[in-house]
C-alpha atoms as a printed R data frame, in Angstrom:
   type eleno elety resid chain resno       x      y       z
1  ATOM     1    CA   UNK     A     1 -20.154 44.379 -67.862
2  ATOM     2    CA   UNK     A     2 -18.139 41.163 -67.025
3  ATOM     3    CA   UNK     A     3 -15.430 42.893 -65.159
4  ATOM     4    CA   UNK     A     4 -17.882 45.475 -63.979
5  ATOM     5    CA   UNK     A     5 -19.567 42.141 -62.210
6  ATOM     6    CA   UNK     A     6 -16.433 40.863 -61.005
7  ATOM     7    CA   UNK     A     7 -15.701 44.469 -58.741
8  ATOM     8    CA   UNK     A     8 -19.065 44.344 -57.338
9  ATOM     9    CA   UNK     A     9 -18.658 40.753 -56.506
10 ATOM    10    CA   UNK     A    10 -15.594 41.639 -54.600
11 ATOM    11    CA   UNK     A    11 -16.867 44.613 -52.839
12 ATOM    12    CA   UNK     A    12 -19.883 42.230 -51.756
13 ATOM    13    CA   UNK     A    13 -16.701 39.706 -50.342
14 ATOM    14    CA   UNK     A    14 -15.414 42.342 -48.398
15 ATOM    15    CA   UNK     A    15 -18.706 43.937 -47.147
16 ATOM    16    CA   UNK     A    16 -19.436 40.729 -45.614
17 ATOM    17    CA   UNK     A    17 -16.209 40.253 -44.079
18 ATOM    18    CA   UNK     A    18 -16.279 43.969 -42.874
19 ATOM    19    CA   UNK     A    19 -19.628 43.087 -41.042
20 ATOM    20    CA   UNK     A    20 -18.563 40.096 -39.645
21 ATOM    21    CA   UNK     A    21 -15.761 42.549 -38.098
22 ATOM    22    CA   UNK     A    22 -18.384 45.178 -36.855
23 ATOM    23    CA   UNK     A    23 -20.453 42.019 -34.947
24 ATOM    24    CA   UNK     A    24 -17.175 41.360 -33.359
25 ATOM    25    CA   UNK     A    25 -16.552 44.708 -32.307
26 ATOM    26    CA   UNK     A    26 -20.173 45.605 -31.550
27 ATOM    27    CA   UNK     A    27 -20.652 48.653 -33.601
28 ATOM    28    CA   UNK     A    28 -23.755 49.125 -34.156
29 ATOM    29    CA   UNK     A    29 -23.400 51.933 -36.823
30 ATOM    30    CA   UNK     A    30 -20.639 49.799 -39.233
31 ATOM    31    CA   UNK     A    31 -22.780 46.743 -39.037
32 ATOM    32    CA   UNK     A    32 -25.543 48.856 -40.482
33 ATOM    33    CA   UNK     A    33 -23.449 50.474 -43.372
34 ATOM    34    CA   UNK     A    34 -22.122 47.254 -44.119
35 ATOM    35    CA   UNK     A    35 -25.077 44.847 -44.515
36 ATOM    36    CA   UNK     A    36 -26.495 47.388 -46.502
37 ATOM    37    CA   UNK     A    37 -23.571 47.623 -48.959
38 ATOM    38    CA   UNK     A    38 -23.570 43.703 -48.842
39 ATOM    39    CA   UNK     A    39 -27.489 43.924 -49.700
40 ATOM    40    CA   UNK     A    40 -27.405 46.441 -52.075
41 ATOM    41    CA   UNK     A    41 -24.284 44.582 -54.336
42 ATOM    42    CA   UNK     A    42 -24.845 40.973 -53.644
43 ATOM    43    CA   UNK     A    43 -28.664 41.684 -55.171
44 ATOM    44    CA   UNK     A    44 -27.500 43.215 -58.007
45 ATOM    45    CA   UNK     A    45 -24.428 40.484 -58.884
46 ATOM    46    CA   UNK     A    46 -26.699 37.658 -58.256
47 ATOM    47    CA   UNK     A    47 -29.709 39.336 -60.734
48 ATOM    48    CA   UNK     A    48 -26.711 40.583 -63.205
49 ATOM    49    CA   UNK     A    49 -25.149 36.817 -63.305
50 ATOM    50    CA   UNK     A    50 -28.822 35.410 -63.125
51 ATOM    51    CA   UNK     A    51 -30.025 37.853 -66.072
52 ATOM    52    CA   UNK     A    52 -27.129 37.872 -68.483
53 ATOM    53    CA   UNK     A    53 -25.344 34.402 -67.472
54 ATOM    54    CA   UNK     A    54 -21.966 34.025 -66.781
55 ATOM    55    CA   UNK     A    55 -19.927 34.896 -68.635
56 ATOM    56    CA   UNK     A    56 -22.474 37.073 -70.132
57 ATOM    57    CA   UNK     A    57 -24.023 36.856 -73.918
58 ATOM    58    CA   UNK     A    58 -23.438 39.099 -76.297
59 ATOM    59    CA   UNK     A    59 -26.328 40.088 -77.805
């Protein structure tokens, strides 16, 4: 699960990054995809690191 965490971490990076990029080019459509990508995988990192700790227990 840790390095499961660590790729949707990134992809939450880069989903930012790409909307930042669809602001500055005004479309409408990517800025859509993209905060909803950054939504979807920021929520579940932060509730995965908040849940389980980091790096997470073994239990």
């Amino acid at each position: 699960m840790n390095l499961l965490m660590v790729i949707f971490g990134l992809v939450t990076v880069l989903a930012v990054v790409g909307t930042f990029q669809a602001f500055k080019e005004k479309n409408l459509l990517g800025i859509l995809f993209n905060f909803g990508t950054f939504a979807v995988f920021g929520f579940f990192t932060v509730m995965t690191i908040l849940n389980q700790g980091f790096p997470p227990s073994l239990h």
